[in-house]
Biopython code that builds the backbone (N, CA, C, O; Angstrom):
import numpy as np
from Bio.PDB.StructureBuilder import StructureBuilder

atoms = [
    (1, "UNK", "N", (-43.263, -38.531, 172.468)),
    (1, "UNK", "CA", (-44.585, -38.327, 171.929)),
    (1, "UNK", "C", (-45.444, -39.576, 172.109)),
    (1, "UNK", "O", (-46.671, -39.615, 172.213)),
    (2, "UNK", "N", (-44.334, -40.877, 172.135)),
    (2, "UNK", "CA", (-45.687, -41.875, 171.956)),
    (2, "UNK", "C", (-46.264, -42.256, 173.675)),
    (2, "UNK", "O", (-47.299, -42.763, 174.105)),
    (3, "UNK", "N", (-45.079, -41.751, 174.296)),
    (3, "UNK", "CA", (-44.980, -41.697, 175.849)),
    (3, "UNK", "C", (-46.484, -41.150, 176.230)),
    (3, "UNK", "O", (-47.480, -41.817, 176.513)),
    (4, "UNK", "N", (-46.317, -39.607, 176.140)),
    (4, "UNK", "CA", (-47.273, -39.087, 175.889)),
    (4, "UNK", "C", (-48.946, -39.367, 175.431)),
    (4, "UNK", "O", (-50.049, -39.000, 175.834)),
    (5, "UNK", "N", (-48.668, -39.815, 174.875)),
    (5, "UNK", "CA", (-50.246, -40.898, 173.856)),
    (5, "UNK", "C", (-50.569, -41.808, 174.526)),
    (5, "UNK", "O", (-51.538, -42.414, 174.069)),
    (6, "UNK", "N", (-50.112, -42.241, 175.574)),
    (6, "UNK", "CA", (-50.148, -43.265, 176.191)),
    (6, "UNK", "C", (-49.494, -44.546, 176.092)),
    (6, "UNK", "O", (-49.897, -45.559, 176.664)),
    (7, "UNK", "N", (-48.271, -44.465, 175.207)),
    (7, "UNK", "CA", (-48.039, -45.882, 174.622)),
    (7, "UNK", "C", (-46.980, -46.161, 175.959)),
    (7, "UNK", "O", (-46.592, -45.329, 176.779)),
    (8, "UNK", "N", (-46.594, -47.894, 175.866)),
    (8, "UNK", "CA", (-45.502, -48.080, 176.902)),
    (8, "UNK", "C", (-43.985, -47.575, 175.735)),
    (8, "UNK", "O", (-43.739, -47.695, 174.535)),
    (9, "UNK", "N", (-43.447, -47.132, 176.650)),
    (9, "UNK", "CA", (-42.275, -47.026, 175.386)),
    (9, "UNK", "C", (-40.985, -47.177, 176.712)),
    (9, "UNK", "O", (-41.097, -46.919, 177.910)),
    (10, "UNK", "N", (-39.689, -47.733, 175.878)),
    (10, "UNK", "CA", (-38.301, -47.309, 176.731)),
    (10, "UNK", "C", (-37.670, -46.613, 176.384)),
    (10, "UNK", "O", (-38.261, -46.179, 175.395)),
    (11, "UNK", "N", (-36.643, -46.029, 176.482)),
    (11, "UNK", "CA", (-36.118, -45.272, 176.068)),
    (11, "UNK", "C", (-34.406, -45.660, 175.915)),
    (11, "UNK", "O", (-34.145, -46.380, 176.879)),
    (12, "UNK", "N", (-33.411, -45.493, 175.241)),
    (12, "UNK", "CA", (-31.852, -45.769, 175.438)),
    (12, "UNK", "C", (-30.856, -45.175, 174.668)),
    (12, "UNK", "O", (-30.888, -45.304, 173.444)),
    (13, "UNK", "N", (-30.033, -44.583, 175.184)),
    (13, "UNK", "CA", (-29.267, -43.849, 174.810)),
    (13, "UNK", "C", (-27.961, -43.558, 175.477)),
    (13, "UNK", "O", (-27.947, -42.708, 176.367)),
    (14, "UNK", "N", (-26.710, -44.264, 175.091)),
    (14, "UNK", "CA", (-25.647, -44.069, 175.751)),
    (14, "UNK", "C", (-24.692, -43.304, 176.776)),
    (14, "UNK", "O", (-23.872, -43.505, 177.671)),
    (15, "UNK", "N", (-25.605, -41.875, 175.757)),
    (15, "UNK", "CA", (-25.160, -40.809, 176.719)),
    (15, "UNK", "C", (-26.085, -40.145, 177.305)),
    (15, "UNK", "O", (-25.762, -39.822, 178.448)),
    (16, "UNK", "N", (-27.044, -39.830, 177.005)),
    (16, "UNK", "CA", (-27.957, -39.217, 177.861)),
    (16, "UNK", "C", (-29.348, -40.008, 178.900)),
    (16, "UNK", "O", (-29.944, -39.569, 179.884)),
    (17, "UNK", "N", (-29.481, -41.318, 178.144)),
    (17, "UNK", "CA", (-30.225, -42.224, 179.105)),
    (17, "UNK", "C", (-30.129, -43.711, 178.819)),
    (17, "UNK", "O", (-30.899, -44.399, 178.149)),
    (18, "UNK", "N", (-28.765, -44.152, 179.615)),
    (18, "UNK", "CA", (-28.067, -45.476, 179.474)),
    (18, "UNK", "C", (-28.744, -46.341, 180.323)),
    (18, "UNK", "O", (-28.620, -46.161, 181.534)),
    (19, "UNK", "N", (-29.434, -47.243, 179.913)),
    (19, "UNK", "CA", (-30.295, -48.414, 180.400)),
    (19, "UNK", "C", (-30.069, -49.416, 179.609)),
    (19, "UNK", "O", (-30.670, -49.492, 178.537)),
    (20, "UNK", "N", (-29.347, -50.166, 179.920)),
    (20, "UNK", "CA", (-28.725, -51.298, 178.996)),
    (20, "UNK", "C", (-29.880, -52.483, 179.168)),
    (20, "UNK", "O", (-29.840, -53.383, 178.329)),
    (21, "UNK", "N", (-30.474, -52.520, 179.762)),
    (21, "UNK", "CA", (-31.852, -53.451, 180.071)),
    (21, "UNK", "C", (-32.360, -53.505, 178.738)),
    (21, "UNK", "O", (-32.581, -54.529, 178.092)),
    (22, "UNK", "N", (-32.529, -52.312, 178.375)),
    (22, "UNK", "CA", (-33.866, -51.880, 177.328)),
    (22, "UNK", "C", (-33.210, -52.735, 175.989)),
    (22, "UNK", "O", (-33.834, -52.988, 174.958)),
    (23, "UNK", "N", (-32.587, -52.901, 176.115)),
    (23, "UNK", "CA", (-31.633, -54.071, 174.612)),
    (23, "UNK", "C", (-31.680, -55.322, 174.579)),
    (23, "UNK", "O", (-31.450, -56.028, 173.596)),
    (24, "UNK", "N", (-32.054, -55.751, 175.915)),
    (24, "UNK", "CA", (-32.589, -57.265, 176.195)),
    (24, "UNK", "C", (-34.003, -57.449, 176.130)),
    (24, "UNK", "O", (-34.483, -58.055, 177.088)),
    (25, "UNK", "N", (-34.832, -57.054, 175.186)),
    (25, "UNK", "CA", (-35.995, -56.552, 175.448)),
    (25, "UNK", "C", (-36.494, -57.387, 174.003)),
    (25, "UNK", "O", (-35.748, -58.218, 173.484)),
    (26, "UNK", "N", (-37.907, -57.036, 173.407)),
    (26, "UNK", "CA", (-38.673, -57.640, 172.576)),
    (26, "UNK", "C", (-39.344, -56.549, 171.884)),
    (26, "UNK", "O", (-40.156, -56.041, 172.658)),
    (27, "UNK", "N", (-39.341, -55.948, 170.685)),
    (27, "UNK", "CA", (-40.445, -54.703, 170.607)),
    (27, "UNK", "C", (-41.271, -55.151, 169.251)),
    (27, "UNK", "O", (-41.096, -55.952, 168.333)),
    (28, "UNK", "N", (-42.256, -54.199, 169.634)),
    (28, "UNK", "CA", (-43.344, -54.550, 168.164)),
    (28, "UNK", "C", (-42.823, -52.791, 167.276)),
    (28, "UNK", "O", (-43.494, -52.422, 166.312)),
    (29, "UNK", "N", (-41.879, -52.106, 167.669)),
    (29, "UNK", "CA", (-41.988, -51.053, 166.990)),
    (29, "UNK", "C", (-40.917, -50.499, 167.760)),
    (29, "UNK", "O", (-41.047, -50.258, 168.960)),
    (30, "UNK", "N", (-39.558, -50.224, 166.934)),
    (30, "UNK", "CA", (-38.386, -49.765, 167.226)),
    (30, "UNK", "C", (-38.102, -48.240, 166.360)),
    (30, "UNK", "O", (-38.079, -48.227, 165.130)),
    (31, "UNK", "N", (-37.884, -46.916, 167.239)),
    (31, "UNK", "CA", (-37.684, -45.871, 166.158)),
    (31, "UNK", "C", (-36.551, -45.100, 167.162)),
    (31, "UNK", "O", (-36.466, -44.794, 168.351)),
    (32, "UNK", "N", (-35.585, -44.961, 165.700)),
    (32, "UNK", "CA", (-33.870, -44.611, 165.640)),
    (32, "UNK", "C", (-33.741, -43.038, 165.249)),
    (32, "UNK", "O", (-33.095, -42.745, 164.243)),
    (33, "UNK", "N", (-34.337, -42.044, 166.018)),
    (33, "UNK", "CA", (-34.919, -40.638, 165.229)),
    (33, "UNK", "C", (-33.191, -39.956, 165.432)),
    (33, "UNK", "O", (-32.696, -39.563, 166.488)),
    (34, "UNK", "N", (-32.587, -39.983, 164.159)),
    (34, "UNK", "CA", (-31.408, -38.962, 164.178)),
    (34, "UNK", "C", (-30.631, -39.796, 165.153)),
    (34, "UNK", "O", (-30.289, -39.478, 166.292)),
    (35, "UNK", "N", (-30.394, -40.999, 164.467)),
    (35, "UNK", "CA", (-28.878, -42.131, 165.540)),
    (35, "UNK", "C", (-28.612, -42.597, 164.684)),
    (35, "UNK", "O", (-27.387, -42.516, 164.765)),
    (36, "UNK", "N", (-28.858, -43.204, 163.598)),
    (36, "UNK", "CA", (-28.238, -44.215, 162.658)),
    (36, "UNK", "C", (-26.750, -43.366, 162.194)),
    (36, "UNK", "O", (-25.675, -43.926, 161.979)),
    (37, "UNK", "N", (-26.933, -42.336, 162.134)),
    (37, "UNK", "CA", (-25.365, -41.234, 161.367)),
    (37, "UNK", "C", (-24.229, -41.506, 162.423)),
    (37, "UNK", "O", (-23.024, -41.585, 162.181)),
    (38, "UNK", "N", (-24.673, -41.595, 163.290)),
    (38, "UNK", "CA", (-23.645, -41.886, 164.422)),
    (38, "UNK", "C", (-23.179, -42.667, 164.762)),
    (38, "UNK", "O", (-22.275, -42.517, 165.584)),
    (39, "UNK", "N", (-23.666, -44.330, 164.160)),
    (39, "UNK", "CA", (-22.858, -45.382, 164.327)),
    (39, "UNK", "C", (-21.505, -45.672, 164.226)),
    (39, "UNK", "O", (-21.160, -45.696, 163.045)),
    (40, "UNK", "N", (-20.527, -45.920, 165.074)),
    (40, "UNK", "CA", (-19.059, -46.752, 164.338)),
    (40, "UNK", "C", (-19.633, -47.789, 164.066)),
    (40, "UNK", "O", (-19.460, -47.826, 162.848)),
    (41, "UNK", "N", (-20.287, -48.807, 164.361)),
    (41, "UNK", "CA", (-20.413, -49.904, 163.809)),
    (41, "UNK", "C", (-21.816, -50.275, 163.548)),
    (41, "UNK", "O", (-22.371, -50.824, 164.500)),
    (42, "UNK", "N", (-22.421, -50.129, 162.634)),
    (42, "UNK", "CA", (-23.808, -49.853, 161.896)),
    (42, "UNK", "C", (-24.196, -51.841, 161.819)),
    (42, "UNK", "O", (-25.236, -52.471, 162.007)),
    (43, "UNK", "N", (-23.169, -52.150, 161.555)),
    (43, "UNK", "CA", (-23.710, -53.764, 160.610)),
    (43, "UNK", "C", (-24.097, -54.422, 162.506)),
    (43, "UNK", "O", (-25.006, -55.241, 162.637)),
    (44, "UNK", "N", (-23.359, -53.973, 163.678)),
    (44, "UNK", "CA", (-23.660, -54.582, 164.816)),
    (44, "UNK", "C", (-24.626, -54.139, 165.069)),
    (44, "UNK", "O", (-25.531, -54.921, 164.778)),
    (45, "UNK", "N", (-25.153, -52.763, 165.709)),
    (45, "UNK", "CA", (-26.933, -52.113, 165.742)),
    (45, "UNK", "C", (-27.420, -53.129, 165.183)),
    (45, "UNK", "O", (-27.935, -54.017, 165.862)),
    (46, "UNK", "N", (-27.343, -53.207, 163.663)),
    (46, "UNK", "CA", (-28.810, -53.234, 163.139)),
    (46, "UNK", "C", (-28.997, -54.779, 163.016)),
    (46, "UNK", "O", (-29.801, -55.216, 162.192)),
    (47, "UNK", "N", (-28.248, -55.649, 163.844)),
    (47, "UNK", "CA", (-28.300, -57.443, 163.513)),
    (47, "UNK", "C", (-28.708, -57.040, 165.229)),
    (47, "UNK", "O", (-29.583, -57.865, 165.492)),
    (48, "UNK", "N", (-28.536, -56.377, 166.191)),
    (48, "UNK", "CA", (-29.390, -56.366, 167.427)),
    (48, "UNK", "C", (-30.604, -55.836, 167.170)),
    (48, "UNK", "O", (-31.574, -56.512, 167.513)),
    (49, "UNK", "N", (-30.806, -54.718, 166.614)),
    (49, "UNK", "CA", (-32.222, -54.580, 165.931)),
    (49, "UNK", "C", (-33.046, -55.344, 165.475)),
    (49, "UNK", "O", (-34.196, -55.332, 165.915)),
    (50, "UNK", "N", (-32.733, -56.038, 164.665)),
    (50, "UNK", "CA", (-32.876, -57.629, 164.321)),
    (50, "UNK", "C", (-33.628, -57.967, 165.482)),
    (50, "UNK", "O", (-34.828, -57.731, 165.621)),
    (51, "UNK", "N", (-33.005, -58.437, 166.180)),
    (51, "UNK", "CA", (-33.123, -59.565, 167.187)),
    (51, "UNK", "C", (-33.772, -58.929, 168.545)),
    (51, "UNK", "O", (-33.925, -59.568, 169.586)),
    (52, "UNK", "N", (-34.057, -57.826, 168.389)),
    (52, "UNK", "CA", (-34.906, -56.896, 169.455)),
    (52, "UNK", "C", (-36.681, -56.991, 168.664)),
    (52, "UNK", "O", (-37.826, -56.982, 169.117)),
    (53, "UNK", "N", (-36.231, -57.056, 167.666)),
    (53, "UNK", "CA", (-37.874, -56.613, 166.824)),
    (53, "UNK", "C", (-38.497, -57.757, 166.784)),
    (53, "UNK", "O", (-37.860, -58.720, 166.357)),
    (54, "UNK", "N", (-39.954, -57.953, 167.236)),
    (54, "UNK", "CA", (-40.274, -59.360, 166.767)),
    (54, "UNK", "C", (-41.175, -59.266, 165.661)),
    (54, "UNK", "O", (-41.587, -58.255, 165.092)),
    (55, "UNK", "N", (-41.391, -60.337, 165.465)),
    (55, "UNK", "CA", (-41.832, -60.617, 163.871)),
    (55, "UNK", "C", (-43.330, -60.018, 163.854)),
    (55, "UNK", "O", (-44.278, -60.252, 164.604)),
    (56, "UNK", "N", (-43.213, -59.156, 162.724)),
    (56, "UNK", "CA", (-44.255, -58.540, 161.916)),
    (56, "UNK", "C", (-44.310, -57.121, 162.760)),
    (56, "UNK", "O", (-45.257, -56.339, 162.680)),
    (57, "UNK", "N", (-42.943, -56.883, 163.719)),
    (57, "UNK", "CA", (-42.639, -55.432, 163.729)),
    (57, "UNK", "C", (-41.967, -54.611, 163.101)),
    (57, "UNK", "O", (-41.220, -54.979, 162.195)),
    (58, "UNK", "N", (-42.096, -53.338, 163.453)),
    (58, "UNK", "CA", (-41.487, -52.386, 162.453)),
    (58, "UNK", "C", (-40.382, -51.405, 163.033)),
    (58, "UNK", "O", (-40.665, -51.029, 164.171)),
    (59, "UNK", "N", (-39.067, -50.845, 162.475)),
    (59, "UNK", "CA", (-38.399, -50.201, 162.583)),
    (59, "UNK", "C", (-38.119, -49.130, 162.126)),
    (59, "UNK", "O", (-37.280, -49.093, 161.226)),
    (60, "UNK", "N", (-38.496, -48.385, 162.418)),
    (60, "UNK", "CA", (-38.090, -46.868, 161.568)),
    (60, "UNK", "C", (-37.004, -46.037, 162.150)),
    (60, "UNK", "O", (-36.703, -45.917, 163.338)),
    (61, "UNK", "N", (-36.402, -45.416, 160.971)),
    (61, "UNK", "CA", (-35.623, -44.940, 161.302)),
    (61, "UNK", "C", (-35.533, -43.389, 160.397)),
    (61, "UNK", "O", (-35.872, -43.236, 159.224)),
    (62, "UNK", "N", (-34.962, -42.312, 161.347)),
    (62, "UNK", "CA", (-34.983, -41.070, 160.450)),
    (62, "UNK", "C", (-33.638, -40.637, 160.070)),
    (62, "UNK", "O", (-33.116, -40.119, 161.057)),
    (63, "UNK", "N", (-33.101, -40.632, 159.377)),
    (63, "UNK", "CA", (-31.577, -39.880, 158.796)),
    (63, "UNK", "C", (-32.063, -39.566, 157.640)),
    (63, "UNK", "O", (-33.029, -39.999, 157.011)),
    (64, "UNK", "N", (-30.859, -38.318, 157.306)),
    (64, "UNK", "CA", (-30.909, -37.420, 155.985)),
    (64, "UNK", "C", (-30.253, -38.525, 154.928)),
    (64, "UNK", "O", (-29.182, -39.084, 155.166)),
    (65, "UNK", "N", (-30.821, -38.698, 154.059)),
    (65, "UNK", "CA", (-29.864, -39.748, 153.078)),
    (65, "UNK", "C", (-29.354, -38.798, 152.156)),
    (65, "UNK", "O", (-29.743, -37.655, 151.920)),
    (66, "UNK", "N", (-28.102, -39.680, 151.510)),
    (66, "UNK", "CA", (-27.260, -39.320, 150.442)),
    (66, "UNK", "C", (-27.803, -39.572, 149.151)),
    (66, "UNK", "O", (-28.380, -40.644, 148.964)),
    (67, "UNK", "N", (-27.716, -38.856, 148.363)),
    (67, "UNK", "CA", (-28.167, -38.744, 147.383)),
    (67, "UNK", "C", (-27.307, -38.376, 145.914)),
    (67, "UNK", "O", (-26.194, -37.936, 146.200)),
    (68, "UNK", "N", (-27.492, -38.431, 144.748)),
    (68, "UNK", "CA", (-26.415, -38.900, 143.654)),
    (68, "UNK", "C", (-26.761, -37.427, 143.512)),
    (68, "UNK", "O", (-25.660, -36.889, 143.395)),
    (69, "UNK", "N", (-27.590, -36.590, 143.466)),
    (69, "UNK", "CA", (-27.873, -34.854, 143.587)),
    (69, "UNK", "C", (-27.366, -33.855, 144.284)),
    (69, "UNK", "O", (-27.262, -32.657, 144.017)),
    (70, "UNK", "N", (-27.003, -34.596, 145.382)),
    (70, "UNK", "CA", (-26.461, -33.534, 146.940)),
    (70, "UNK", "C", (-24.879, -33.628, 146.369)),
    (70, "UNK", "O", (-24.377, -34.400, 145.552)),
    (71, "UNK", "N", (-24.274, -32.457, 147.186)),
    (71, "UNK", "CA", (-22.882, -31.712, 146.743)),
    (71, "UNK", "C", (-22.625, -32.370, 148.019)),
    (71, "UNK", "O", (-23.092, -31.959, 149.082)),
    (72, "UNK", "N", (-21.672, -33.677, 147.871)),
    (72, "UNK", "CA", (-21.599, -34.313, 149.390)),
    (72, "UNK", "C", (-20.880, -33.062, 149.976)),
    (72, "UNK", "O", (-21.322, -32.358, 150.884)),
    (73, "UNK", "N", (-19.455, -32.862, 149.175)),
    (73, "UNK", "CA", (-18.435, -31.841, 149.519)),
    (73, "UNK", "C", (-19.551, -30.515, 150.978)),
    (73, "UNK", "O", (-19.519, -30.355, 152.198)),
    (74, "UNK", "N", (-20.285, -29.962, 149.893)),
    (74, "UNK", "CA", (-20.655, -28.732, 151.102)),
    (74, "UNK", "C", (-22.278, -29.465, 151.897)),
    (74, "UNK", "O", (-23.265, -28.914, 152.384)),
    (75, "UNK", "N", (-22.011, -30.479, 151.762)),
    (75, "UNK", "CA", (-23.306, -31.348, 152.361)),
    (75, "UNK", "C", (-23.501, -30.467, 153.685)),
    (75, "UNK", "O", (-22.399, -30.300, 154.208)),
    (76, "UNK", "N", (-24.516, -29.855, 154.393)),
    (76, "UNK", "CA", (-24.069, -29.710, 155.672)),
    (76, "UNK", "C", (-24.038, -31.007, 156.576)),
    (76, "UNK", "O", (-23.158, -31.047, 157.435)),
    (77, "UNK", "N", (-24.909, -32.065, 156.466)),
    (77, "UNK", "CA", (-25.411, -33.318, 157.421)),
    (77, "UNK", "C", (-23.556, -33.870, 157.410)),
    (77, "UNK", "O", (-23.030, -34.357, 158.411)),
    (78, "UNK", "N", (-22.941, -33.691, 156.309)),
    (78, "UNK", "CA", (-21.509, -34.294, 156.414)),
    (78, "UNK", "C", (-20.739, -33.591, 157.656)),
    (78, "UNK", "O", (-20.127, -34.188, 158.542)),
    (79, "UNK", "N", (-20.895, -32.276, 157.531)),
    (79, "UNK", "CA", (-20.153, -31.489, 158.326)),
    (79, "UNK", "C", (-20.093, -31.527, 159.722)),
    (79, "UNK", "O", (-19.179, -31.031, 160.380)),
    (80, "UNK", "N", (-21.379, -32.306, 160.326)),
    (80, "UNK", "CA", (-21.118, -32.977, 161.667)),
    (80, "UNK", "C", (-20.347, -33.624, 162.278)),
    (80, "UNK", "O", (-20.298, -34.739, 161.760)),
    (81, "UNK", "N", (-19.525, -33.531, 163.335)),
    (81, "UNK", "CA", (-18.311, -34.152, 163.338)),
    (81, "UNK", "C", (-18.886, -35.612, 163.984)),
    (81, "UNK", "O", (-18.248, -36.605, 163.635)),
    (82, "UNK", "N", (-19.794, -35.783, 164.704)),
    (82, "UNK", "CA", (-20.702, -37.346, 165.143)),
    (82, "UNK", "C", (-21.253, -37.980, 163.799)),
    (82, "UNK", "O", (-21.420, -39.194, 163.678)),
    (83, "UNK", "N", (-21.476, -37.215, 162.969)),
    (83, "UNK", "CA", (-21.613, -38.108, 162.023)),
    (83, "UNK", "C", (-20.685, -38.887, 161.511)),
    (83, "UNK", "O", (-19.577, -38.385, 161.323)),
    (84, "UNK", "N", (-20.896, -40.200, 161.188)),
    (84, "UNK", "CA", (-20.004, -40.879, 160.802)),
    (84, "UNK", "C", (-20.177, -41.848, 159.652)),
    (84, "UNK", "O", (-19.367, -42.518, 159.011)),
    (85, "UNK", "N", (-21.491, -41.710, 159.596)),
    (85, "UNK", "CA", (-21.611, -42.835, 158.803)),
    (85, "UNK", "C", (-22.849, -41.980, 157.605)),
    (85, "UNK", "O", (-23.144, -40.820, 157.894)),
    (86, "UNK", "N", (-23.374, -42.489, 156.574)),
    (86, "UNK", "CA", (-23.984, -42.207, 155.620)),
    (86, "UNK", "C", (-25.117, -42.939, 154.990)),
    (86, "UNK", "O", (-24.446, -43.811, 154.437)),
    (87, "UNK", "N", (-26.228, -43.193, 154.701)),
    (87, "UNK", "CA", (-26.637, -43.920, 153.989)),
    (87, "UNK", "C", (-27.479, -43.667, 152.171)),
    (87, "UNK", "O", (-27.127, -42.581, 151.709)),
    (88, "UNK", "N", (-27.892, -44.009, 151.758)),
    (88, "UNK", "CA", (-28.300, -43.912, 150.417)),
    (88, "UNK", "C", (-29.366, -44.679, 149.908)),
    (88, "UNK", "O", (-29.252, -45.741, 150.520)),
    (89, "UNK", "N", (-30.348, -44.778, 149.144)),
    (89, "UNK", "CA", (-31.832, -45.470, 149.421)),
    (89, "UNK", "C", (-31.239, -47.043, 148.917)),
    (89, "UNK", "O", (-31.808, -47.992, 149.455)),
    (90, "UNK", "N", (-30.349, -47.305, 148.112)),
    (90, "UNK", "CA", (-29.225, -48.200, 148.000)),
    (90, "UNK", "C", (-28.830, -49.214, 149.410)),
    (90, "UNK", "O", (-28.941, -50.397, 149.731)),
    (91, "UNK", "N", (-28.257, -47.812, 150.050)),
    (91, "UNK", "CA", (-27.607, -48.629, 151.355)),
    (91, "UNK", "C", (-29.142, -49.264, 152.064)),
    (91, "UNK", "O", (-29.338, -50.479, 152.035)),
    (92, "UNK", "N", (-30.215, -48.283, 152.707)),
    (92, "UNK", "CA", (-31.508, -49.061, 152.964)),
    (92, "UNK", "C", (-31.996, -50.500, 152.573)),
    (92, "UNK", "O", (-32.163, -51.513, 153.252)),
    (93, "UNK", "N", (-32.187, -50.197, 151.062)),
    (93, "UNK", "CA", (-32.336, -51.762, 150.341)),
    (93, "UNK", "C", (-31.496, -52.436, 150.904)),
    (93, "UNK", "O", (-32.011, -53.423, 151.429)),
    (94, "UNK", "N", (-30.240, -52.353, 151.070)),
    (94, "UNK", "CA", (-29.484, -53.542, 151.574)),
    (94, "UNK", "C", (-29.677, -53.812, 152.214)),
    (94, "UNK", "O", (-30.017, -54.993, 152.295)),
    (95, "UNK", "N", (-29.657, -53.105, 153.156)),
    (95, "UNK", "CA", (-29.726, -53.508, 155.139)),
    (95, "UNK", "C", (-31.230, -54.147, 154.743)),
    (95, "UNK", "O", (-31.145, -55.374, 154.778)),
    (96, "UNK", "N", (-33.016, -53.554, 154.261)),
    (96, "UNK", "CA", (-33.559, -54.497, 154.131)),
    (96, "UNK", "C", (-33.575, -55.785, 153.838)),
    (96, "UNK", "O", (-34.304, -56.556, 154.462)),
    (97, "UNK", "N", (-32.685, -56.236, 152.738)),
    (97, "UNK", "CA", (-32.356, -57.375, 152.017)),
    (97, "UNK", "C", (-31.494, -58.248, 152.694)),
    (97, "UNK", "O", (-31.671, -59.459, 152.559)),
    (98, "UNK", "N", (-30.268, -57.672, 153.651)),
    (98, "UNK", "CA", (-29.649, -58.333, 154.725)),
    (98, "UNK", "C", (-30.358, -59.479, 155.975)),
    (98, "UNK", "O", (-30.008, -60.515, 156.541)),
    (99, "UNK", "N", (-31.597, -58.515, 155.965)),
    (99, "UNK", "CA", (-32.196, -59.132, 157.324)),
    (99, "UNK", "C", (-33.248, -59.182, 157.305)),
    (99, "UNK", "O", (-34.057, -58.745, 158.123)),
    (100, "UNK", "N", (-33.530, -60.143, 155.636)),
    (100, "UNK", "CA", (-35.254, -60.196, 155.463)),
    (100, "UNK", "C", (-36.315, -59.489, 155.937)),
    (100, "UNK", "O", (-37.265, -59.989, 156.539)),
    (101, "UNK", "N", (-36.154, -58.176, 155.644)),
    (101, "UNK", "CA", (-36.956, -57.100, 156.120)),
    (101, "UNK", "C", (-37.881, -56.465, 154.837)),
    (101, "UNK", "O", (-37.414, -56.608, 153.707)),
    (102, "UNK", "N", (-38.824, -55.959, 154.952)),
    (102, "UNK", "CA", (-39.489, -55.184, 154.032)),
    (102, "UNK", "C", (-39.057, -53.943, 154.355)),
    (102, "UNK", "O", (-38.787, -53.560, 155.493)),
    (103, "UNK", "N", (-38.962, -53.033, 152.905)),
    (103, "UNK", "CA", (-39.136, -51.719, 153.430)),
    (103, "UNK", "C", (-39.676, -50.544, 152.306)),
    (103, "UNK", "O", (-39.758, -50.574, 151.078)),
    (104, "UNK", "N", (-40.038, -49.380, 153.433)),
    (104, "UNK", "CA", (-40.988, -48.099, 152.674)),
    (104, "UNK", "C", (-40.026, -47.390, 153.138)),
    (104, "UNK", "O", (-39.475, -47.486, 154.235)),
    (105, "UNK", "N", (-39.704, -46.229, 151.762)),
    (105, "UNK", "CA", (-39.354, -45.044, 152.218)),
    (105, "UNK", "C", (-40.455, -43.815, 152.108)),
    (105, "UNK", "O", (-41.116, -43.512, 151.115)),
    (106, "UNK", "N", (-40.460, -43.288, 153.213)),
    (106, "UNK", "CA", (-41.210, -42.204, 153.588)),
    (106, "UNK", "C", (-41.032, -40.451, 153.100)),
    (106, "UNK", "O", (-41.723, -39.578, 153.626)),
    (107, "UNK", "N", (-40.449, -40.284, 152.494)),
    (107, "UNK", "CA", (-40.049, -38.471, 152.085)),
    (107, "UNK", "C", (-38.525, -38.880, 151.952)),
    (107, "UNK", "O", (-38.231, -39.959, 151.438)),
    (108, "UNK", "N", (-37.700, -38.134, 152.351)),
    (108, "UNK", "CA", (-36.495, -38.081, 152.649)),
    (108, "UNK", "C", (-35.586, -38.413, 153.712)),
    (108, "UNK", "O", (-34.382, -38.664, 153.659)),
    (109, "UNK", "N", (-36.739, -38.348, 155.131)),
    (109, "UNK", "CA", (-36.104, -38.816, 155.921)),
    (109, "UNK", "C", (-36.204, -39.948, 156.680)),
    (109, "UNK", "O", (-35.557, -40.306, 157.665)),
    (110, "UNK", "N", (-37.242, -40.541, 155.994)),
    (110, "UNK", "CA", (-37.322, -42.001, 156.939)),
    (110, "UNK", "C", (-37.723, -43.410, 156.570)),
    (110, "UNK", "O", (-38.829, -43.793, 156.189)),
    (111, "UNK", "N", (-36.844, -43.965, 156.718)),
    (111, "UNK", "CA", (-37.040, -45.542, 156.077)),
    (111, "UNK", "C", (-38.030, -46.240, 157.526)),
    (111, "UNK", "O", (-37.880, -46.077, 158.737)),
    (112, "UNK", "N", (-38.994, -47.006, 156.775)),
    (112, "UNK", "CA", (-39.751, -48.169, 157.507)),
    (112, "UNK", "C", (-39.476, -49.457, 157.180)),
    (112, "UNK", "O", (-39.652, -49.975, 156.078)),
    (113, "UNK", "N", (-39.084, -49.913, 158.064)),
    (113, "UNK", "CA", (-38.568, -51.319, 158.015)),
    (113, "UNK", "C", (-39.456, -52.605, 158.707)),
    (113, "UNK", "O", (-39.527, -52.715, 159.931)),
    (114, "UNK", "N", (-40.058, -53.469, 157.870)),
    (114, "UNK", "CA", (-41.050, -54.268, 158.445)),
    (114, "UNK", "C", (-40.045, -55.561, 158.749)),
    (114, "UNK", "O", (-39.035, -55.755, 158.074)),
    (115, "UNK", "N", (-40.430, -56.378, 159.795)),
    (115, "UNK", "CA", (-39.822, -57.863, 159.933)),
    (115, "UNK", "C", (-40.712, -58.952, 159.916)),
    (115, "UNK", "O", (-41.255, -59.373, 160.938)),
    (116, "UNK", "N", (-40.917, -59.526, 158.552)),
    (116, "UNK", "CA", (-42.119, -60.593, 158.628)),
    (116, "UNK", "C", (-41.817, -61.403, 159.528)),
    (116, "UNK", "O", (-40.745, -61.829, 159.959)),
    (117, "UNK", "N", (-43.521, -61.680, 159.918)),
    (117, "UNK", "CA", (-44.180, -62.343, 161.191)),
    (117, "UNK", "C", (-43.840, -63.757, 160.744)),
    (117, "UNK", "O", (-44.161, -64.720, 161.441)),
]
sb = StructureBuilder()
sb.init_structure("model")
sb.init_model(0)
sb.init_chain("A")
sb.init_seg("    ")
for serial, (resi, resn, name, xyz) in enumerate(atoms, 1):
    if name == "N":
        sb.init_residue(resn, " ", resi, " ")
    sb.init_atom(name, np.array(xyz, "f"), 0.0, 1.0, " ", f" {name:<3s}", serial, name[0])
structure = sb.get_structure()
């Protein structure tokens, strides 16, 4: 979409469009739409995220969060077998607080993550 709009954008994705370039890169605006669940290793992403974003950019990201309300048991988002991982507006704060980040949550599905300039 932002392709579309005219923006420059890259694109990367392991399995369907592997460009390992695009990780050595610099962005003012990083978005993770339906990938964060799929991490094995979440704490490595998001310290390259880090270090991909430059200061006073933003990261967003969309996953279904967990919630102290949801029946994890018949959760469907659990029932994915790529899913692997989970988060909670809890877990967000952290990862903000990890990596001196600001952050907004948006509805349910999407945390904004600022990296002061």
């Amino acid at each position: 979409m932002l392709a579309e709009a005219g923006y420059p954008t890259a694109d990367h994705d392991p399995n369907f469009r592997p460009d390992p370039s695009v990780l050595d890169r610099r962005y003012d605006f990083i978005t993770c739409t339906e990938v964060v669940e799929h991490l094995h290793r979440p704490g490595e992403v998001f310290a390259r995220l880090d270090a991909m974003l430059k200061p006073g950019g933003l990261l967003s990201i969309m996953t279904e969060r967990l919630t102290l309300e949801r029946d994890f048991v018949g959760w469907r988002y659990r029932r994915q077998p790529s899913h692997v991982v989970f988060y909670s507006d809890q877990t967000i704060d952290w990862i903000a607080h990890r990596f001196g980040w600001r952050v907004g949550l948006h509805g349910p599905l999407v945390a904004l993550f600022e990296k002061p300039a």
